[in-house]
N, C-alpha and C positions, 0 to 999 in steps of 0.2 A: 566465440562461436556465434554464427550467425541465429537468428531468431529463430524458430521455427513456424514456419506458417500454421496457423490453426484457422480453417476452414468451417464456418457457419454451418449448422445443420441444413441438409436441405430443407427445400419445404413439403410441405405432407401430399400435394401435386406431385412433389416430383421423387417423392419416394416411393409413392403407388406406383408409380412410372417406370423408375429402375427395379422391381419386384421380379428376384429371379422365376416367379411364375409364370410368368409369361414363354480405311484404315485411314498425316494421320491416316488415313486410308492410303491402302495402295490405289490404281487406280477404280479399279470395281468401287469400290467403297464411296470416292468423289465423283462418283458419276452418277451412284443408286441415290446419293443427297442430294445434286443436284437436280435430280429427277426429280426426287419429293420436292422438291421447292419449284418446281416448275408446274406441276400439277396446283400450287397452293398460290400461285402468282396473278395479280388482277391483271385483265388485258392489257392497262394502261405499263404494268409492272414490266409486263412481257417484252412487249413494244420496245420500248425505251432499254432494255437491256441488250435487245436482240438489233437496234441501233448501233448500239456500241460497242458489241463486238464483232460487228464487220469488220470495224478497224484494229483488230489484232491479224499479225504479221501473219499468221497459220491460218486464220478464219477458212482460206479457198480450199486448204489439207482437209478441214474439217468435214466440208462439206459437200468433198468430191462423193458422188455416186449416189448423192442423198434427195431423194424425191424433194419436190419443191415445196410442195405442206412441210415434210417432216423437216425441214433446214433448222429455223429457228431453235426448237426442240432440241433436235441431236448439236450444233453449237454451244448450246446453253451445256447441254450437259457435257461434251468433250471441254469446254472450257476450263470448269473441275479443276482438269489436270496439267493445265499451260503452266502454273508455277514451277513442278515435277519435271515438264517436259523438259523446260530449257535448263536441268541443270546436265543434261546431253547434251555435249559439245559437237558430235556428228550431225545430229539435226541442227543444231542452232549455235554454229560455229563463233556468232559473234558474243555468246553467253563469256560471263566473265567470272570465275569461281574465286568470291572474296571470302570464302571459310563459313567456318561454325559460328567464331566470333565476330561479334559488329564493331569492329572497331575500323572499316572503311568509313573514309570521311561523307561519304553518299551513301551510309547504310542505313538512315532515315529517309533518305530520299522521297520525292513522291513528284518525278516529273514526266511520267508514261514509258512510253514504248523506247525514247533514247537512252533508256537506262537498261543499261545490259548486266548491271550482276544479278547472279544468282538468289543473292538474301535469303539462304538456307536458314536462318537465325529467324524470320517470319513464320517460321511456320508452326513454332511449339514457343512453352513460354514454361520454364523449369523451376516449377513451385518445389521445394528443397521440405525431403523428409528424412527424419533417422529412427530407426525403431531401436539403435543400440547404441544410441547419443555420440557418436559420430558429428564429427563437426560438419555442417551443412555451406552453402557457399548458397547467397539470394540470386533470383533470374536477374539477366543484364537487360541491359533496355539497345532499340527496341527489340520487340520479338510480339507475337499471334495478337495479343491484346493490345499492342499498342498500336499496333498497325488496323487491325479492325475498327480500333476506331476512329483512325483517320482515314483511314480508307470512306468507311461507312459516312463519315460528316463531308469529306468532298464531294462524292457522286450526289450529293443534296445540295450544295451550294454550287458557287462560282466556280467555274475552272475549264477547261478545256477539254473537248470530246476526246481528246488522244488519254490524255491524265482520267477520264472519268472509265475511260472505255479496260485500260493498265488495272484501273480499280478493283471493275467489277468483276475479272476474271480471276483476280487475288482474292478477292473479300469470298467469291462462290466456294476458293479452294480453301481459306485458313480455317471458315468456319467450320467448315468439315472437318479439319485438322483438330481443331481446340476441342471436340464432341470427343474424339479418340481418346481415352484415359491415360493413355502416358504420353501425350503430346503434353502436358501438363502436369509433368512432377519430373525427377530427379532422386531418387534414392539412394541416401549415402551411406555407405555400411563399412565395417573394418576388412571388406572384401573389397568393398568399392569406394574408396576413401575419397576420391575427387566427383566422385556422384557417378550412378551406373547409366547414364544418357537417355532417361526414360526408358531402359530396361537394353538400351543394345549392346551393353555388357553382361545380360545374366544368359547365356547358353541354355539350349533347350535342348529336349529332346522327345520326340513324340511320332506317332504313329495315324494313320500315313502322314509323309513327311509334311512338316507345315512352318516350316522354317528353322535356322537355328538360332535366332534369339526372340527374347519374350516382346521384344518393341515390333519385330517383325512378322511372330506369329497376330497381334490385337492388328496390327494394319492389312491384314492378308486376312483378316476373316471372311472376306466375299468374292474372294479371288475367280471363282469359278464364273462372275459372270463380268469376263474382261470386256465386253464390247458395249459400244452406247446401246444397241437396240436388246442386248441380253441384259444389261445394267437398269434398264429403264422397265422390260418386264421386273426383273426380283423389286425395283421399286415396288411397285407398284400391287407385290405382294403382301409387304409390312403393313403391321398394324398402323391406323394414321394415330399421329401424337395429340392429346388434344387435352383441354385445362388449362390452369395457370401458371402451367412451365411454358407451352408455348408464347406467349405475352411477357416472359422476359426479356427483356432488351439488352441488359447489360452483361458485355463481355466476360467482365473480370465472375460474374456469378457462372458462367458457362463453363468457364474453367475450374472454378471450385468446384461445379459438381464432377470434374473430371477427374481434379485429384482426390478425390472423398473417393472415389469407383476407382482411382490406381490404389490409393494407399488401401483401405479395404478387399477390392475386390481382386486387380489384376494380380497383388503382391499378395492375395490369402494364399492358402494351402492349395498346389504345396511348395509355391515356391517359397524359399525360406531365406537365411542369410551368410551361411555354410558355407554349400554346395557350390562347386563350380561348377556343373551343369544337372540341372533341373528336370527329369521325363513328366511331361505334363498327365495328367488322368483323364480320361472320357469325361468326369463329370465338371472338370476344371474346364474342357474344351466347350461344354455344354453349356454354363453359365457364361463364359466368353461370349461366344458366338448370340444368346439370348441378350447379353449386355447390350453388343454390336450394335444386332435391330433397333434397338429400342434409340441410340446415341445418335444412328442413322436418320431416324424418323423425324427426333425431336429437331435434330440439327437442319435438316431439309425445310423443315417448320418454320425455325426461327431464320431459318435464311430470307425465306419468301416472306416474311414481318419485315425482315430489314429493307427488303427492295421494295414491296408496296407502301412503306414509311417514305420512301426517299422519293420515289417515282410517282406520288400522286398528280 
């Protein structure tokens, strides 16, 4: 049996923070983060990121129809989604779909825009839990954390505007990804004995429709505002994140507070270990959706830490 991950208590910052008092994202979600980190970004931050993604293949998609002030802006935040985008082979025919698993010999890769797989495997990083000792299986490498932070240590060093430019439009989307609570766990149960994929094997059901499985409902929670200029008002609604959660740097704690909030929060009541499909409760969707903002906010935060780190 594999180890099981045992996850540091958060810190007393970042438990106020996730205090139900108060997607990883589908699109909505990485575009409302990347918005908060756009609002938190130093001019110089700005500048230099909004450089580098001119030279993403879609940039001119991006920014058809879009006043000339607002360009930078709405790019940064459709960027978000460029990971997501090309794993549609209609728009982006030359995309290469090498799987769930990384065992493509360029599945570490990091040499920009000539690289066309998909690397579905970047974007979560499957911390293994069993509530009914179920044998667990460790995350593979790489995957969200390891690629953050190489991502995050090139666009500061040497390398090439193509490689740096590949970067930033990754690093805008994963961070966003890894804030999402079951982009960061795996739950293995005698239902789901090879691990339930961050939840998109446990079936839902709920009213009005909101997906049908539980990985799909945590990423769909902002679904309503699909566009960069409606994604960028609901920003712009959250509460801003602030303390010493924000000045976290380090990946791997981002993710532990994500799987501390799946194994806790996403997997409490009433989803259980039973049931092949699960009807969620108003007050389940309530704590969800109040998680959401808050995962939003921070992760928008630490994004704009990472690029004014790198960009000074």
């Amino acid at each position: 049996m594999a180890v099981r991950i045992i996850a540091p208590l958060l810190t007393a910052a970042a438990v106020t923070l996730f205090s139900f008092n108060a997607q990883a994202w589908h699109a909505a979600g990485h575009m409302m983060t990347a918005a908060v980190a756009w609002e938190q970004m130093t001019p110089a931050a700005r500048k230099r990121a909004s450089e580098l993604l001119k030279l993403n293949p879609d940039y001119n998609t991006w920014i058809k129809g879009v006043a000339a002030a607002a360009r930078d802006k709405t790019a940064f935040v459709r960027a978000s989604t460029w990971p997501d985008d090309i794993k549609n082979t209609s728009t982006h025919p030359g995309s290469i779909n090498d799987g769930e698993e990384p065992t493509n010999p360029n599945a570490a890769a990091n040499i920009g825009y000539s690289d066309k797989l998909m690397h579905k495997y970047w974007h979560y990083v499957d911390l293994p839990f069993s509530p009914d000792g179920t044998t667990t299986v460790d995350p593979k490498n790489p995957n969200a954390e390891t690629q953050i932070k190489r991502f995050r240590d090139t666009i500061a060093a040497s390398a090439t505007d193509d490689v740096k430019s590949y970067d930033v439009a990754w690093l805008i989307h994963i961070v966003g990804d890894v804030h999402q609570p079951l982009h960061a766990t795996s739950r293995f149960t005698k239902l789901h004995t090879d691990g339930d994929e961050g939840g998109n094997l446990v079936k839902i059901k709920c009213s009005p429709n909101c997906g049908n499985n539980l990985h799909s409902f945590w990423d769909g929670l902002f679904d309503t505002s699909k566009t960069p200029k409606a994604s960028i008002a609901a920003a712009a609604k959250l509460k801003k994140a602030t303390g010493a959660a924000v000045n976290e740097n380090d990946p791997h704690v981002w993710i532990t507070e994500s799987f501390e909030l799946a194994e806790n929060k996403a997997y409490g009541m009433p989803i259980g270990t039973t049931s092949k499909t699960v009807t969620l409760t108003p007050a389940y969707k309530k704590a969800a959706t109040a998680i959401g903002r808050q995962r939003v906010a921070l992760g928008g935060a630490r994004l704009a830490k990472l690029f004014n780190d790198a960009f000074k």
